[in-house]
N, C-alpha and C positions, 0 to 999 in steps of 0.2 A: 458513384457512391463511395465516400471514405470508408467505410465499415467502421465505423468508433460512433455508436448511439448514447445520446443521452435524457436521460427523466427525471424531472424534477419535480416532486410530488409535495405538495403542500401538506403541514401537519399542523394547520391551526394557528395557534401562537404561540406554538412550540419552533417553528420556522420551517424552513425544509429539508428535503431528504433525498440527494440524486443520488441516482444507479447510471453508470459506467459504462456498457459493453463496448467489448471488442467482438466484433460480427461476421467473424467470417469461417463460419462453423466446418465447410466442405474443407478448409487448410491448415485445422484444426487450429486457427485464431492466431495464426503466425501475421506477423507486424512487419509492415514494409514503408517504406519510404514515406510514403502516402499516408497511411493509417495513423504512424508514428510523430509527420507534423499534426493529422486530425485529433490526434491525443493530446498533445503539446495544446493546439489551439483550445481545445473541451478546458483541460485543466486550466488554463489561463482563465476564462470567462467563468467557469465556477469561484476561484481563488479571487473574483469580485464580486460573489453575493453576498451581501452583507448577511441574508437570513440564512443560509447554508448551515446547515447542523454537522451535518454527516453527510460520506461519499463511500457507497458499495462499488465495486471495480469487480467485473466479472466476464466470463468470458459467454457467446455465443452457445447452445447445446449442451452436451453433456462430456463431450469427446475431448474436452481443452481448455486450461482456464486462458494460456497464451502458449503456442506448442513452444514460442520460441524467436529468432527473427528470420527471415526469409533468404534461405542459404542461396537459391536463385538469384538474388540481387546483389548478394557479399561476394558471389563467386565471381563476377566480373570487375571488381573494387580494384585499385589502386594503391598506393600509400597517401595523394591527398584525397581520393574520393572514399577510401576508408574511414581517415578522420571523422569526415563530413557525416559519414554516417552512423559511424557508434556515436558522434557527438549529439542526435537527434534523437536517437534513443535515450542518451544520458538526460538531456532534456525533461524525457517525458517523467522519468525517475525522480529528477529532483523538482518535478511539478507537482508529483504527489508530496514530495519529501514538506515541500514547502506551501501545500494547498494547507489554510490555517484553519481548517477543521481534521478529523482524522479521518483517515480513507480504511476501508475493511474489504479486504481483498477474500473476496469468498469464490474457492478455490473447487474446482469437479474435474476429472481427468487430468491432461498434463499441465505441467507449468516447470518446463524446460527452459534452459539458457535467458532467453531477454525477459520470457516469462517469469523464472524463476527472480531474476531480478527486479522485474514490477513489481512481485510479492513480498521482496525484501522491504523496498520504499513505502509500503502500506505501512498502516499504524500496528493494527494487528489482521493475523490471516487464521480462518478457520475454514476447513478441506472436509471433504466426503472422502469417506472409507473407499479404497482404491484408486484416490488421487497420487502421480505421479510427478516425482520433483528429481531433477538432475541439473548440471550443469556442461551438456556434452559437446562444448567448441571443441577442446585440444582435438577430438576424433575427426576433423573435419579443416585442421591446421590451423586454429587458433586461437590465443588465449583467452579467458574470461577475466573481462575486465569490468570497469567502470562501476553499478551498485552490488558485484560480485564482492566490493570491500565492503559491504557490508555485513557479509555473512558472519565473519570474524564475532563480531559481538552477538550474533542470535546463537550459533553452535560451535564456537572454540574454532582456534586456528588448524586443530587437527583434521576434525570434522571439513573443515572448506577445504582442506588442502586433498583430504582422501574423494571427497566432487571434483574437484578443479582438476584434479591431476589423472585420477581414473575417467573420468567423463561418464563415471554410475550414476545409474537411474534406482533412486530408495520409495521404497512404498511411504503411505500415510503413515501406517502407525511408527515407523521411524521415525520421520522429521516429526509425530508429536512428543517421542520422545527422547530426540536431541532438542527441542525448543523452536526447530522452524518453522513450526503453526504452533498456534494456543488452543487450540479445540481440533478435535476431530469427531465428527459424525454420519451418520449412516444419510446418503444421497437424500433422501426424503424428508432429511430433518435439516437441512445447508440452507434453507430458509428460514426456517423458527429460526434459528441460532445465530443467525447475521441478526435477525430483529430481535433478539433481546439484548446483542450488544448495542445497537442503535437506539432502541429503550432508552435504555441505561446512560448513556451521552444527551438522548434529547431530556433526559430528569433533571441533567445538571445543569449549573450555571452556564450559559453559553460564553459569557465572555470567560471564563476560567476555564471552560473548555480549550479555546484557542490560548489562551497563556499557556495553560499547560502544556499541547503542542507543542508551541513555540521556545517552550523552555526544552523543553527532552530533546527537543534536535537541535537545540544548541551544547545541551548537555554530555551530545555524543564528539563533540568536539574541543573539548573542556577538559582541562584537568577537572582533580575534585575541588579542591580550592577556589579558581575561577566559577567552577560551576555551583558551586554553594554561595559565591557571592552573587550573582549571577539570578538565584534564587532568590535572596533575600531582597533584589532589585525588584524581580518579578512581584512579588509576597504583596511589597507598600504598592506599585502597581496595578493592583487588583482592586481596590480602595481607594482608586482613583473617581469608581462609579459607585453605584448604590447597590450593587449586584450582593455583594457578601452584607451588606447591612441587612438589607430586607431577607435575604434567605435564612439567614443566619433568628432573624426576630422571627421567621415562620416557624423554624426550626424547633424553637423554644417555647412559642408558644403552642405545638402542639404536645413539647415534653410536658407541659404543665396543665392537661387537658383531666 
């Protein structure tokens, strides 16, 4: 068994809508070798459904959204079998980074180190009240790297470097307010609240869904300049289909109702 499930649930003509899991609820959804090419491989064959709307990314239970990666397997690494393996995880990161719809990382108990870094590469992340986020390698001799630069841009350079360096463990209502989730809610409601974002995504245009996408994670490696032009590329783009003509004429004629 990989432990990395996936569901792909049709919504009509609105397209579809997969859920994620990482499945290994007893080790609280820590990612090993194995799970990490299973994720790799998932994400790759979603990233060619052309109907694909939306991607929830979740973990197993209630105990872990991903504890982390599998300190068992890092402790007998090398310096090239290390490579090899934060490089697999890096992977799975910039599969979500680059799957061109947006991924919603809906977050219940921990989401530590590799964890906390798959939650980074989501588009946006919303956690239950007493979900757990740290980044605790240095405790364990090693640094955090790879979508740990990502943090910089969700909670300031202060913020990553007081995780990175401490290897503290911050409640929810924390990271919602330093910015490293966008919602936080109570366990029972981590379901409503993933679907009214997926709502909201599957109302809109789907091919400006994926530009849009595609622009903001270019956007993150962009000056503003570049990135503005960059936009204006995108913009005529969009208008290469009928998508903004027709929505646009719905639009209006329901203002004129």
């Amino acid at each position: 068994m990989s432990g990395i499930d996936v569901c792909v649930e049709p919504r009509g003509s609105l397209g579809r809508v997969a859920t994620l899991t990482v499945d290994n609820p007893g080790k609280l959804n820590i990612l090993d070798p194995e799970r990490m090419a299973a994720m790799e491989h998932a994400l790759h064959g979603l990233a060619q459904d052309a109907e694909l709307r939306v991607l929830v990314l979740r973990g197993a239970g209630s105990k872990a959204f991903i504890g982390g990666a599998d300190v068992r397997a890092m402790a007998g690494l090398d310096p090239g079998s290390a490579r090899a393996f934060i490089s697999g995880l890096h992977r799975v990161c910039d599969g979500l980074r680059r799957l061109p719809v947006p991924a919603i990382a809906r977050i219940e108990g921990f989401a530590l180190g590799a964890g906390l870094e798959v939650a980074a590469a989501c588009d946006m992340r919303v956690a239950a009240i007493g979900a757990k986020f740290g980044m605790p390698e240095v405790k364990v001799g090693i640094p955090s790297v790879i979508e740990a630069a990502l943090l910089p841009q969700l909670i300031g350079w202060g913020r990553t470097r007081r995780l990175l360096l401490t290897g503290e463990t911050i409640e929810a209502e924390e990271a919602a307010r330093w910015g490293l989730v966008e919602r936080m809610v109570e366990a029972d409601g981590l379901d409503a609240a993933v679907e009214e974002w997926v709502d909201a995504i599957l109302a809109a245009g789907p091919r400006a869904i994926r530009l849009q996408k595609s622009l903001i994670r270019q956007w993150e490696e962009l000056g503003v300049s570049a990135a503005i032009r960059r936009g204006i590329d995108t913009f005529a783009e969009a208008y290469t289909t009928a998508e903004p003509r027709e929505r646009m004429a719905a639009f209006l004629r329901r203002r004129e109702r």
